[in-house]
DSSP file (Angstrom, degrees, kcal/mol; ACC not computed):
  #  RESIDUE AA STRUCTURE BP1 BP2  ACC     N-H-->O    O-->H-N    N-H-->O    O-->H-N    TCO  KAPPA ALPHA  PHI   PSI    X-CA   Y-CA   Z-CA
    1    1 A X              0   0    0      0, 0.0     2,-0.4     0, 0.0    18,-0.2   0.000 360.0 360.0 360.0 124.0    0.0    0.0    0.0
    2    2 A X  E     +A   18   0A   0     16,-1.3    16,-1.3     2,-0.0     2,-0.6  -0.808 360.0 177.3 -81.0 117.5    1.2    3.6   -0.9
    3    3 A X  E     -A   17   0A   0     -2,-0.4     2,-0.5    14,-0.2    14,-0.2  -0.890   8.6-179.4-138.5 138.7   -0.5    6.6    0.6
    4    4 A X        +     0   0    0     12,-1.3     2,-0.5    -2,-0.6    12,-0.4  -0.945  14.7 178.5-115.5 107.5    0.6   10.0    0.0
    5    5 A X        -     0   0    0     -2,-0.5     2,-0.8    10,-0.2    10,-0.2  -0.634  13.5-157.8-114.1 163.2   -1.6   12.7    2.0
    6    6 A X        -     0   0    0      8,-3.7     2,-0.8    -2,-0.5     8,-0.4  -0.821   7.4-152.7-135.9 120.8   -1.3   16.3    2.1
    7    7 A X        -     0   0    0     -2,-0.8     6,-0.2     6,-0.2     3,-0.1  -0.707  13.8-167.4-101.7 140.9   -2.6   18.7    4.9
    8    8 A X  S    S-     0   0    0     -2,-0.8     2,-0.4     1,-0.5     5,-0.1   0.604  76.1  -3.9 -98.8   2.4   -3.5   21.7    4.6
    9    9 A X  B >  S-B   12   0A   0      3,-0.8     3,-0.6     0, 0.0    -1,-0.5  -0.822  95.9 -79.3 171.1 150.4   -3.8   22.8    8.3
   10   10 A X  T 3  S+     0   0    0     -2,-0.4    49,-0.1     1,-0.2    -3,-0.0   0.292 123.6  39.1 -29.5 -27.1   -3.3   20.6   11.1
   11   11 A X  T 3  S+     0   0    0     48,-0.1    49,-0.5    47,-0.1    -1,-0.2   0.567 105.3  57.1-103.4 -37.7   -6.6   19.0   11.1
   12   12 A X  E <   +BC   9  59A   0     -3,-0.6    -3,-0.8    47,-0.2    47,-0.3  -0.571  58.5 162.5 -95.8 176.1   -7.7   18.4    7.5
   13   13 A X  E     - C   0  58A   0     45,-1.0    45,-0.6    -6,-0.2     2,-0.3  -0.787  35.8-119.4-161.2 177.6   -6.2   16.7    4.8
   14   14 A X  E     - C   0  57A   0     -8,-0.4    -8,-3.7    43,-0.2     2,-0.3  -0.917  23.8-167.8 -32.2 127.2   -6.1   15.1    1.6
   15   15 A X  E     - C   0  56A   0     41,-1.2    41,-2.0    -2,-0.3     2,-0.3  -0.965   9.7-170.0-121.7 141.2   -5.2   11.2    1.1
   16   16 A X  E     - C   0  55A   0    -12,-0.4   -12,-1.3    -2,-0.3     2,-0.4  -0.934  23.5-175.4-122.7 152.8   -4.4    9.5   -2.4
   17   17 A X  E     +AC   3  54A   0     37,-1.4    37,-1.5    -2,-0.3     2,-0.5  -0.972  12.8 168.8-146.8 106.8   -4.3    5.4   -1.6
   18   18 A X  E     +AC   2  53A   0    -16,-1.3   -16,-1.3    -2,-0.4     2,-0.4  -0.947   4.3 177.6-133.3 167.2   -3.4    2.7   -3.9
   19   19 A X  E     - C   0  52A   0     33,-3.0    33,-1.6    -2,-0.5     2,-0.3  -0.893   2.7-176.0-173.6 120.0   -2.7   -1.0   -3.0
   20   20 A X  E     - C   0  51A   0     -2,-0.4     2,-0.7    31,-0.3    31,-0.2  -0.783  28.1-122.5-110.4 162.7   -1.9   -4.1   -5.3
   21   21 A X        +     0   0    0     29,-1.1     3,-0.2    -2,-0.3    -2,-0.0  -0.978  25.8 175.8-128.1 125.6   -1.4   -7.7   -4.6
   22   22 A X        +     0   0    0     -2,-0.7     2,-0.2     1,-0.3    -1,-0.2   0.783  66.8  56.5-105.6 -29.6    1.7   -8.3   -5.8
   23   23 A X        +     0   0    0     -3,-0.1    -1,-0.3     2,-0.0     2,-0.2  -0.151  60.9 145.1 -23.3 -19.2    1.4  -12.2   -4.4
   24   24 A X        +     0   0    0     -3,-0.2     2,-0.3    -2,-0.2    -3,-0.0  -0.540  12.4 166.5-146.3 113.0   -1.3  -14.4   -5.3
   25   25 A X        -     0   0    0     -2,-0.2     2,-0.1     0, 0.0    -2,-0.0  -0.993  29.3-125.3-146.1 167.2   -1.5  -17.7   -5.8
   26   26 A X        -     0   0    0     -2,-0.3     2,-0.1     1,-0.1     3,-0.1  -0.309  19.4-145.7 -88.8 168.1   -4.1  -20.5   -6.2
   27   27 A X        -     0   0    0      1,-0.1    -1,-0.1    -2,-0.1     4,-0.0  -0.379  37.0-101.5-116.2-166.6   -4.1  -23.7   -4.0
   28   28 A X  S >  S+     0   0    0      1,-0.2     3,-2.1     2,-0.1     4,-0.4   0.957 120.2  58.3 -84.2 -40.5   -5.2  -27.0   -5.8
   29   29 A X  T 3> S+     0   0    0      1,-0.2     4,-1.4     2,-0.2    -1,-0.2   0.728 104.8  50.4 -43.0 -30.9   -8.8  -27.0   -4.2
   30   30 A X  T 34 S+     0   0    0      1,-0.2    -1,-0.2     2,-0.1    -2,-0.1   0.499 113.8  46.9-100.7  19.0   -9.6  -23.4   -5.7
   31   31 A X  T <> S+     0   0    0     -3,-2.1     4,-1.0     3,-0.1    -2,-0.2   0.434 110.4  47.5-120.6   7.7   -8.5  -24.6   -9.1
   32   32 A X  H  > S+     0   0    0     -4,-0.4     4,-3.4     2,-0.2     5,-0.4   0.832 112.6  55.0 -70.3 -48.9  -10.4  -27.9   -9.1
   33   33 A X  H  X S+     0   0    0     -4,-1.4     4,-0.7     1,-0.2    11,-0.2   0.725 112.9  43.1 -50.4 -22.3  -13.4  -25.6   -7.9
   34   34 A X  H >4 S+     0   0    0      2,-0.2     3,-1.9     1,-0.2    -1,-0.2   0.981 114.8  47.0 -66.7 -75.0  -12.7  -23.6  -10.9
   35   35 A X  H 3< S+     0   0    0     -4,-1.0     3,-0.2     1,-0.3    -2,-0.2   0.684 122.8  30.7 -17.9 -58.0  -12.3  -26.3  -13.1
   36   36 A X  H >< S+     0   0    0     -4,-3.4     2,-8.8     1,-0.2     3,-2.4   0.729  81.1 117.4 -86.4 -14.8  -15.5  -28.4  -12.0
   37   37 A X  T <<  +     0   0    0     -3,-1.9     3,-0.3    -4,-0.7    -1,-0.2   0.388  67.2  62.1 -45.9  18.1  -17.8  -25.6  -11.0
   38   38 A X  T 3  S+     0   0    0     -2,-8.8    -1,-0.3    -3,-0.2     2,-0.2   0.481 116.0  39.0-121.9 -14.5  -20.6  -26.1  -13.6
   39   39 A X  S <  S+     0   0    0     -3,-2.4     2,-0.2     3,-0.1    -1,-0.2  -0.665  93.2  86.6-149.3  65.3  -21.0  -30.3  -11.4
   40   40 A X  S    S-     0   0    0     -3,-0.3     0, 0.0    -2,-0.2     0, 0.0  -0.786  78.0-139.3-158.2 140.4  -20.6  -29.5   -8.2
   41   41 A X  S    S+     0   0    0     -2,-0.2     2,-0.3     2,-0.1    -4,-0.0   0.601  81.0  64.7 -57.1 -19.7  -23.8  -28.4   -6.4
   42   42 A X  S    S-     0   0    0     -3,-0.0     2,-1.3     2,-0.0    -3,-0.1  -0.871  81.8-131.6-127.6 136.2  -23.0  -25.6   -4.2
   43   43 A X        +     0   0    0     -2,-0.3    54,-0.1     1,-0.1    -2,-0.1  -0.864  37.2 168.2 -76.2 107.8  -21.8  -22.3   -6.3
   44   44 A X        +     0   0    0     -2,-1.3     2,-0.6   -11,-0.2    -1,-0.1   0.306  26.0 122.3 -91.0  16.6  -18.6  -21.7   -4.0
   45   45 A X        +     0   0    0     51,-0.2    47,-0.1   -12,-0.1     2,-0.1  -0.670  40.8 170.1 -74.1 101.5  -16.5  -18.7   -6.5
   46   46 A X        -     0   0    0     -2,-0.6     2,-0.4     1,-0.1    -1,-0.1  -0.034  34.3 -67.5 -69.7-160.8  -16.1  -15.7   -4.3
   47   47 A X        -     0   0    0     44,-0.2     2,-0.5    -2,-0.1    44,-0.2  -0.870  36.7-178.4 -96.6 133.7  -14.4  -12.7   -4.3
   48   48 A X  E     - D   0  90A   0     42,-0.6    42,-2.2    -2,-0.4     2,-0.2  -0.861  18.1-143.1-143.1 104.1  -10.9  -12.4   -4.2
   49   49 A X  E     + D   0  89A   0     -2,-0.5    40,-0.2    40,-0.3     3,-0.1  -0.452  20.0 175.5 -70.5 139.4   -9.3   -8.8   -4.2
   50   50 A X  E     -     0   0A   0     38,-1.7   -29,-1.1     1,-0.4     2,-0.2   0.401  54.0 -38.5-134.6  12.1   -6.4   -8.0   -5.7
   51   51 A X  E     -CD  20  88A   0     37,-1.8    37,-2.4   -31,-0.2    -1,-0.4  -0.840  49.5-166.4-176.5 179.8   -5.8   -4.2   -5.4
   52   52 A X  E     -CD  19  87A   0    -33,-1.6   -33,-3.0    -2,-0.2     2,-0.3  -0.892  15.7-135.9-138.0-161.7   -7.2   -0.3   -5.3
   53   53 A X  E     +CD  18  86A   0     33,-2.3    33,-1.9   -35,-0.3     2,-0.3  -0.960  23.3 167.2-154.4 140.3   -7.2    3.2   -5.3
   54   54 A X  E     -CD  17  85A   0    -37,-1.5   -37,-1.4    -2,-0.3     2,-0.3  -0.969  26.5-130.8-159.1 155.2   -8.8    5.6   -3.5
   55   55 A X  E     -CD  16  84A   0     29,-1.2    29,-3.2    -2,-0.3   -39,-0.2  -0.916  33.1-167.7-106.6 120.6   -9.2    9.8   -2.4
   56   56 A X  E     -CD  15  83A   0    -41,-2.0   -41,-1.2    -2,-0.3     2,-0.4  -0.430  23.6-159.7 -76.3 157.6   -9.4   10.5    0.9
   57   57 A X  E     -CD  14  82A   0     25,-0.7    25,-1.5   -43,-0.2     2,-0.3  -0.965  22.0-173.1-125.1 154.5  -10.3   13.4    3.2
   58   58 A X  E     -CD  13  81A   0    -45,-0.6   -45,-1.0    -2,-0.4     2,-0.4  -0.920  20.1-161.1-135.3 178.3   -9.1   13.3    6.5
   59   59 A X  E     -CD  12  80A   0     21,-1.5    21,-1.4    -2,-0.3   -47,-0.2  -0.977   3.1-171.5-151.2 128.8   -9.6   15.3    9.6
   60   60 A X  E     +     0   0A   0    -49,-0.5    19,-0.2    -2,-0.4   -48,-0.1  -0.399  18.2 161.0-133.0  64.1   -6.9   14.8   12.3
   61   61 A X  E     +     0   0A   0    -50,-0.1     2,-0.4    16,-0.1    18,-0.1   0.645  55.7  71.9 -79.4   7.0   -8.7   17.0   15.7
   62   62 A X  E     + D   0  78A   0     16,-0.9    16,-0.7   -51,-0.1     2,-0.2  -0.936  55.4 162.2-119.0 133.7   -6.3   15.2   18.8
   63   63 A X        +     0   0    0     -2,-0.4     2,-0.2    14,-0.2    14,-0.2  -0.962   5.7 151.0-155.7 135.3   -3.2   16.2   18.9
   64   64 A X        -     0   0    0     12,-0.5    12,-0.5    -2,-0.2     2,-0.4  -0.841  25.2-144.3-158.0 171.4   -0.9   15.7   21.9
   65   65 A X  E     -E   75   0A   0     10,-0.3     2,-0.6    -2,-0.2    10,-0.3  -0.970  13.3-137.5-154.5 152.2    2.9   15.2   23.2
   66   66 A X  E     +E   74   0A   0      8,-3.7     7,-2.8    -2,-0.4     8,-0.8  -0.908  26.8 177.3-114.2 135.4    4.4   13.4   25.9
   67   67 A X  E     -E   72   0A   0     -2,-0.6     2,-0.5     5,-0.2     5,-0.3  -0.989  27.5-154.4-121.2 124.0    7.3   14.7   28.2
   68   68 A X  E >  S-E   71   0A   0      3,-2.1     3,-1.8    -2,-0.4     2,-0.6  -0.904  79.4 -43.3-103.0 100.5    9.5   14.2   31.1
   69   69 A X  T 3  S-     0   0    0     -2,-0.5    -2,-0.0     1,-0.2     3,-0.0  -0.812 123.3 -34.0  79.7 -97.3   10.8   17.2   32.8
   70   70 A X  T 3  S+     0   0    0     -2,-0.6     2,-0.5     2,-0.1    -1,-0.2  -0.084 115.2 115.5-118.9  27.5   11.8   19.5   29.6
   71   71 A X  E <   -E   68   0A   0     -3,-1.8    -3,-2.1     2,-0.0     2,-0.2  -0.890  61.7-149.6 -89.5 143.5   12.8   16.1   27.8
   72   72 A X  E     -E   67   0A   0     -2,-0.5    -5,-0.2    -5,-0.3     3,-0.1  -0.759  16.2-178.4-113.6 128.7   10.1   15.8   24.6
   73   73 A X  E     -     0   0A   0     -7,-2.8     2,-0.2     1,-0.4    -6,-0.2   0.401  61.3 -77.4-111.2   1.9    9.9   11.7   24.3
   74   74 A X  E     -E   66   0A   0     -8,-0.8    -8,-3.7     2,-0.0    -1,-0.4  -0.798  41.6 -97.8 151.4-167.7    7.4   12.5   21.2
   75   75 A X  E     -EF  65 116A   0     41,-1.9    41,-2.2   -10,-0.3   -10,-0.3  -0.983  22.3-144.0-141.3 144.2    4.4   13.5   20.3
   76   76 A X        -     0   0    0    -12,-0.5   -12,-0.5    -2,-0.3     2,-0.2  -0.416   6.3-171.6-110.4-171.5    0.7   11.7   18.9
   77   77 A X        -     0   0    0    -14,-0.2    37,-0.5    -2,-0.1     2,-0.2  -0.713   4.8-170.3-152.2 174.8   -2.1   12.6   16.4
   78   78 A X  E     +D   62   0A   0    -16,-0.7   -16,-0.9    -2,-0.2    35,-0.3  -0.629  19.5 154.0-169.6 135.1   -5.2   10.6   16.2
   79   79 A X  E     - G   0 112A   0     33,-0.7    33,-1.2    -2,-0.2   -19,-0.2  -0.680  32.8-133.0-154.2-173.9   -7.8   11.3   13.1
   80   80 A X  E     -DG  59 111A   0    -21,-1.4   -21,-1.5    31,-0.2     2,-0.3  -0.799  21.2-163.2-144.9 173.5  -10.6    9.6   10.9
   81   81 A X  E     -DG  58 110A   0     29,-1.8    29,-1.8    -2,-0.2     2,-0.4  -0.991   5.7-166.5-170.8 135.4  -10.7    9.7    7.2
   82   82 A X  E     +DG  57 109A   0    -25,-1.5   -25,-0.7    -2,-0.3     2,-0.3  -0.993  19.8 144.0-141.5 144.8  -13.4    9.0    4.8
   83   83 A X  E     -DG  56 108A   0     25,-1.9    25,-1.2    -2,-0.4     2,-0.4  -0.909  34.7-112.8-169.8-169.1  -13.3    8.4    0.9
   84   84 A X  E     +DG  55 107A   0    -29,-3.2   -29,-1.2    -2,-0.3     2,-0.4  -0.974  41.3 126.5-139.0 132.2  -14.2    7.0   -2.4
   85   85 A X  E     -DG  54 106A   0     21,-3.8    21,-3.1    -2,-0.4     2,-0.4  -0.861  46.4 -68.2-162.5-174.8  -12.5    5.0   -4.6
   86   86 A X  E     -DG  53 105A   0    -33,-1.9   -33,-2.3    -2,-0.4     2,-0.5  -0.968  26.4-170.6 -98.6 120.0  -11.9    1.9   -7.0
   87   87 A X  E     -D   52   0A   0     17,-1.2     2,-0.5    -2,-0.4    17,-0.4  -0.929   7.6-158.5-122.8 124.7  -11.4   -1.7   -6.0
   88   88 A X  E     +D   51   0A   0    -37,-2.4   -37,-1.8    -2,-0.5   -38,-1.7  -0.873  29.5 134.4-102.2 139.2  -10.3   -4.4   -8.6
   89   89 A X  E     -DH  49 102A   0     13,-1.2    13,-3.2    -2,-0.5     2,-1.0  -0.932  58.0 -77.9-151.2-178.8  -10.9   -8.2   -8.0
   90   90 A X  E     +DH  48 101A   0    -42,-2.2   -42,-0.6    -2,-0.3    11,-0.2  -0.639  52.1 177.5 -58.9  67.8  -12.0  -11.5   -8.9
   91   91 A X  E     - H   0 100A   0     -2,-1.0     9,-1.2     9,-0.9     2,-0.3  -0.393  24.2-123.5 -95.6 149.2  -15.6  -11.5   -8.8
   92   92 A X  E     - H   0  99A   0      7,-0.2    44,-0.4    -2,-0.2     7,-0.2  -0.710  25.5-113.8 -74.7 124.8  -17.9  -14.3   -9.6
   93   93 A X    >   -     0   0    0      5,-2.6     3,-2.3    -2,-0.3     5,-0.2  -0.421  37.1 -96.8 -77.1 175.8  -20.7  -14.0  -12.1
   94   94 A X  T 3  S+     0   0    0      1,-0.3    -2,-0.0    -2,-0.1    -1,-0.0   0.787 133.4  49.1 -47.1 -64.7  -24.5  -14.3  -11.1
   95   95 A X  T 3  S-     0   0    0      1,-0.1    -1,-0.3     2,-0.0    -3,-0.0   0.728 107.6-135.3 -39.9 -32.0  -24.5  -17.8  -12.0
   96   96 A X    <   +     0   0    0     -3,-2.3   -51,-0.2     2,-0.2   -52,-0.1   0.991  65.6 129.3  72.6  68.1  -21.0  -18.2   -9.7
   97   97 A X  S    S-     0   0    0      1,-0.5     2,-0.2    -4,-0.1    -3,-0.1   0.513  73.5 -12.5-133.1 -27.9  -19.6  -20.3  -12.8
   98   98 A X        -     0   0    0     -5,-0.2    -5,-2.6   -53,-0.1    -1,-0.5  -0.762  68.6-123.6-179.8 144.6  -16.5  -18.8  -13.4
   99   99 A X  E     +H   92   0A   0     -7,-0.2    -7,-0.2    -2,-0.2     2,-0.2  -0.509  21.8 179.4 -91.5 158.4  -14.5  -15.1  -12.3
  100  100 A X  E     -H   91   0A   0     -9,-1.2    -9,-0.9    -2,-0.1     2,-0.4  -0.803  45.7 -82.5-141.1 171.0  -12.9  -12.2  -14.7
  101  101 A X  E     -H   90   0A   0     -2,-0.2     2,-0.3   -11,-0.2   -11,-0.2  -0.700  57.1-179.0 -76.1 132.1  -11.3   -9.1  -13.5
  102  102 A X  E     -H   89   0A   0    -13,-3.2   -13,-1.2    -2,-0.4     2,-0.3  -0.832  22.7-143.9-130.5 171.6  -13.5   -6.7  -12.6
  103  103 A X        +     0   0    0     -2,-0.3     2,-0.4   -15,-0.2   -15,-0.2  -0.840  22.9 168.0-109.1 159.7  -13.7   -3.1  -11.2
  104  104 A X        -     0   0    0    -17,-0.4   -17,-1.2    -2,-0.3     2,-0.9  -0.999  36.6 -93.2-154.3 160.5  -16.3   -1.4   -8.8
  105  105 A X  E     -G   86   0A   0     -2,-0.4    28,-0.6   -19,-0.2   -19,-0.3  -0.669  40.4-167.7 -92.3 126.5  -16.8    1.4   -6.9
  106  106 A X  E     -GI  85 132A   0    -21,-3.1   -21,-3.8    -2,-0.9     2,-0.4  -0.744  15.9-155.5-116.2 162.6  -15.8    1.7   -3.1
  107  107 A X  E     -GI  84 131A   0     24,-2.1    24,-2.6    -2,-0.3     2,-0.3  -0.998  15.1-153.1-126.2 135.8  -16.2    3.8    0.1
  108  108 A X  E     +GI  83 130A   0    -25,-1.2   -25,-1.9    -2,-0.4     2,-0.4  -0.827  13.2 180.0-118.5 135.1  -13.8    3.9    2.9
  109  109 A X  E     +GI  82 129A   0     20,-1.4    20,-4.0    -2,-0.3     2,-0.3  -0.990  32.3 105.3-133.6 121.9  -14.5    4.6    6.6
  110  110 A X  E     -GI  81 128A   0    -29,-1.8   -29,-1.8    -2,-0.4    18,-0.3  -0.970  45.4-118.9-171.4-161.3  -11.3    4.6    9.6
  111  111 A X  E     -GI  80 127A   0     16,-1.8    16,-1.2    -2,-0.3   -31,-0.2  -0.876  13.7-156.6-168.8 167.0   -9.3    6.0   11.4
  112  112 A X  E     -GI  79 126A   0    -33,-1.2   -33,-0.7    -2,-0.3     2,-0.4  -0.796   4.9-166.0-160.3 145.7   -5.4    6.5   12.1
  113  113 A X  E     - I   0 125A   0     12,-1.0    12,-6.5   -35,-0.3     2,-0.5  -0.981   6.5-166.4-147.1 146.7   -3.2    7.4   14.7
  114  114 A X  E     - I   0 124A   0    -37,-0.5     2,-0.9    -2,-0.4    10,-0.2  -0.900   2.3-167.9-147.4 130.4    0.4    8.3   14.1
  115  115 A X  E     - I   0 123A   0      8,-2.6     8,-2.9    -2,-0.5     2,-0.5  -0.856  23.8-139.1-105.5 108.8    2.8    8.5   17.2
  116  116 A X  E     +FI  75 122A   0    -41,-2.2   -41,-1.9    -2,-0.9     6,-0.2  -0.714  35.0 178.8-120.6 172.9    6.1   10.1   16.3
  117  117 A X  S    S+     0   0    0      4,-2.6     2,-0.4    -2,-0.5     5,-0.1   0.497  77.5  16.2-105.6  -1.8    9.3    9.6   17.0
  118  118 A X  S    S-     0   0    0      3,-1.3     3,-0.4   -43,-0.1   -43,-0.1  -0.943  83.6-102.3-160.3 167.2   11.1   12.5   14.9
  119  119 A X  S    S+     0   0    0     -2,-0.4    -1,-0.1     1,-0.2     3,-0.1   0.582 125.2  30.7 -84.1 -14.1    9.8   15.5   13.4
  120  120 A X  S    S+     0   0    0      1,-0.1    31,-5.6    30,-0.1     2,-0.4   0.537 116.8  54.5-109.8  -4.0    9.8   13.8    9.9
  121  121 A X  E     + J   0 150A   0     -3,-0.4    -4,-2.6    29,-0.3    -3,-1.3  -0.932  59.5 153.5-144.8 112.5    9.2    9.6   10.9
  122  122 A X  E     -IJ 116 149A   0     27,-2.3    27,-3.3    -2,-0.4     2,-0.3  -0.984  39.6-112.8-137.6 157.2    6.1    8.5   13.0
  123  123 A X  E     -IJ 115 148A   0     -8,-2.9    -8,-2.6    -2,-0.5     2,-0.6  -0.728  25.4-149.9 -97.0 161.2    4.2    5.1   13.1
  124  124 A X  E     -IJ 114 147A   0     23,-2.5    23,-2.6    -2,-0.3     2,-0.4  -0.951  13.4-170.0-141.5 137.8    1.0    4.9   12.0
  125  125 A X  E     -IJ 113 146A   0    -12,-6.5   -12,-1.0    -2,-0.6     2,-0.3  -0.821  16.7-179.9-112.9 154.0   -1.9    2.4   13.0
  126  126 A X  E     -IJ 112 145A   0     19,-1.3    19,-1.8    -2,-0.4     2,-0.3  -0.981  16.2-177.4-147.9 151.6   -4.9    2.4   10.9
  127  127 A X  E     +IJ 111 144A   0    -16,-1.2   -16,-1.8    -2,-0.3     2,-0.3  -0.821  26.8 153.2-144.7 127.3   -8.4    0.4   11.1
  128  128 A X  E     -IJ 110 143A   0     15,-2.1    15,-2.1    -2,-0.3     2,-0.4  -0.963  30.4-139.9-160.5 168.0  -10.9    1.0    8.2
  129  129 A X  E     -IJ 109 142A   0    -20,-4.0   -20,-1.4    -2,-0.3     2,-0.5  -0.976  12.9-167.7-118.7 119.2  -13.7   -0.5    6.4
  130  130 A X  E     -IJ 108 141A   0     11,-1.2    11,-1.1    -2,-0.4     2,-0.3  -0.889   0.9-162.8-100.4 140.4  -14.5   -0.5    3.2
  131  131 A X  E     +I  107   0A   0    -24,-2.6   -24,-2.1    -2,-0.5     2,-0.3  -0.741  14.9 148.4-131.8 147.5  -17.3   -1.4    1.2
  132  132 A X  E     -I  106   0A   0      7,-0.5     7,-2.3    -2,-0.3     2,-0.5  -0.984  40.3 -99.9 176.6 151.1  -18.4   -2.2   -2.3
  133  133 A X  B     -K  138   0B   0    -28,-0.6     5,-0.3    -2,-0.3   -28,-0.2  -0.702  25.8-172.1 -69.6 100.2  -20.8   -4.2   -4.7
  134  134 A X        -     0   0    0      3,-1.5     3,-0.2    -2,-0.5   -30,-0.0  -0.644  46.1-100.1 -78.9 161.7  -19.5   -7.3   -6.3
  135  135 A X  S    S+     0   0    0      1,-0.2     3,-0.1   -43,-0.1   -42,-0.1   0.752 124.0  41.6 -52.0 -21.4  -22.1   -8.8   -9.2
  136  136 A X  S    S-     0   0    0    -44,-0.4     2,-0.2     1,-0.3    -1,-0.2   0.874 123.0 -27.6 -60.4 -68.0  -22.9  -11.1   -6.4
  137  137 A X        -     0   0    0     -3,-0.2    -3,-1.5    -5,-0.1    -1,-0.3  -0.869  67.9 -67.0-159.5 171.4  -23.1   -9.5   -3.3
  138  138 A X  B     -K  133   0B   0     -5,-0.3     2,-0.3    -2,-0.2    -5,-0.2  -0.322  43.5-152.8 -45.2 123.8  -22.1   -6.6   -0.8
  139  139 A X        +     0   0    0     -7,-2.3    -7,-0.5    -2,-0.1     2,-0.1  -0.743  17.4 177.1 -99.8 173.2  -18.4   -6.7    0.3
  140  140 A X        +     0   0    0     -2,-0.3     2,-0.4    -9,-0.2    -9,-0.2  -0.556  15.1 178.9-157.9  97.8  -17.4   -5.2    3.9
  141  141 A X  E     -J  130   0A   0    -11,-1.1   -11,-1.2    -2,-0.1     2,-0.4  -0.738   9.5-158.7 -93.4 132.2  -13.6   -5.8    4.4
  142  142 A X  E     -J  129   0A   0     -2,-0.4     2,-0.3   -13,-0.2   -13,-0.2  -0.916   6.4-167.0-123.0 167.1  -11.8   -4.7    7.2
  143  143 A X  E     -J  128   0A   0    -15,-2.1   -15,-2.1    -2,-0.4     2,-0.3  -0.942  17.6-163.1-167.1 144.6   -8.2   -4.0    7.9
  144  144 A X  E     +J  127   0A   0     -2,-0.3   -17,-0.3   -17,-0.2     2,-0.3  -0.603  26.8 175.7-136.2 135.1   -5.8   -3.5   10.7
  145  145 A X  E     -J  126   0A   0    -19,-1.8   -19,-1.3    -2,-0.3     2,-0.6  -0.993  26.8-169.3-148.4 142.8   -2.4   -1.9    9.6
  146  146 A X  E     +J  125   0A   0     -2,-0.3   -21,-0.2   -21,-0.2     2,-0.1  -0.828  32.9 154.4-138.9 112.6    0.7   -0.7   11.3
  147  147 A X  E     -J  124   0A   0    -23,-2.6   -23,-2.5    -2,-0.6     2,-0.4  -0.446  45.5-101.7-111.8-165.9    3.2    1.4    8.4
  148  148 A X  E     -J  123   0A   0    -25,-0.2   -25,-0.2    -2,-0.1     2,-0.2  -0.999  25.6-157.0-119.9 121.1    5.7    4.1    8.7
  149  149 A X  E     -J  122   0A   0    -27,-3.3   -27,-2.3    -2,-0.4     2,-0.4  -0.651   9.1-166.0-101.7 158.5    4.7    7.7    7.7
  150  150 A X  E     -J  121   0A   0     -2,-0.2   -29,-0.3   -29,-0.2     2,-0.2  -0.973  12.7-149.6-142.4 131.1    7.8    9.9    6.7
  151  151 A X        -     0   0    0    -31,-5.6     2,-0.3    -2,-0.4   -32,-0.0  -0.752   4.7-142.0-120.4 155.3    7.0   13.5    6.6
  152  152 A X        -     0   0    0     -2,-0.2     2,-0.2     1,-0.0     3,-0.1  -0.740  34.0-108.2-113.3 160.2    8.6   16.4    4.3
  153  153 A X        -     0   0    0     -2,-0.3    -1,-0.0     1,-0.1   -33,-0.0  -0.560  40.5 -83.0 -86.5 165.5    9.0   19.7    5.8
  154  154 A X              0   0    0     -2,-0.2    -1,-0.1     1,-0.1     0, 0.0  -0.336 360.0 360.0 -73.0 144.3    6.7   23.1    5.0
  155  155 A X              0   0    0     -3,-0.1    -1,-0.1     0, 0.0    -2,-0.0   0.241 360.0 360.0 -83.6 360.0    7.9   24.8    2.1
């Protein structure tokens, strides 16, 4: 996952988000399933993501530092972020007979905290959901992430 955001004052933001799976591979059971799916009773062909993109806005209002005497041992942020975007996967068609790649449109709901340790280098924890229509059904994915944010200074 890449995200590049840009604030414009301390609390808002802009986010641009994109994420592939650069991984992927089939076991022998989901390529029998493929194989046979037209005589075997039960449609089992999900969905199987393999990357997006999405624009963010974010809002970041707690913002805090921790200290011992006059030594600074860092400082937090804690925000939420909401957006819209594109997710490509491996959807089943109605019949659930056989997958293509497809695109759809998603919306993203989380939130973030980023605890740093230098004025340019924090960690960052993130939780969101995001959600979007495959031909099938309603997805609602969630993810737990812990990155590294690296920050440029104001021009």
């Amino acid at each position: 996952t890449l995200d590049i955001h840009y604030r414009f004052t301390e609390m808002w933001g802009l986010g641009l988000r994109g994420s592939l799976l650069m991984i992927h591979s089939d076991t022998t059971l989901t390529e029998f399933m493929e194989t046979h799916q037209s005589t075997i009773d039960s449609q089992l062909l999900g969905d199987e993501q393999r990357g997006d993109m999405a624009l963010l806005a974010t809002f970041h209002p707690v913002y805090g530092k921790s200290t011992v005497e006059t030594f600074n041992l860092g400082r937090f942020d804690w925000g939420i972020f909401a957006g819209i975007g594109v997710v490509f996967s491996q959807a089943a068609n109605e019949a659930r007979t056989n997958r293509s790649l497809t695109a759809q449109a998603q919306g993203i709901l989380g939130t973030d905290a980023h605890i740093f340790f230098l004025d340019w280098l924090a960690l960052r924890l993130e939780a969101s959901l995001r959600f979007y229509k495959a031909p099938t059904r309603w997805y609602v994915p969630c993810t737990f992430s812990v990155g590294v944010s690296f920050f440029l200074p104001e021009v």
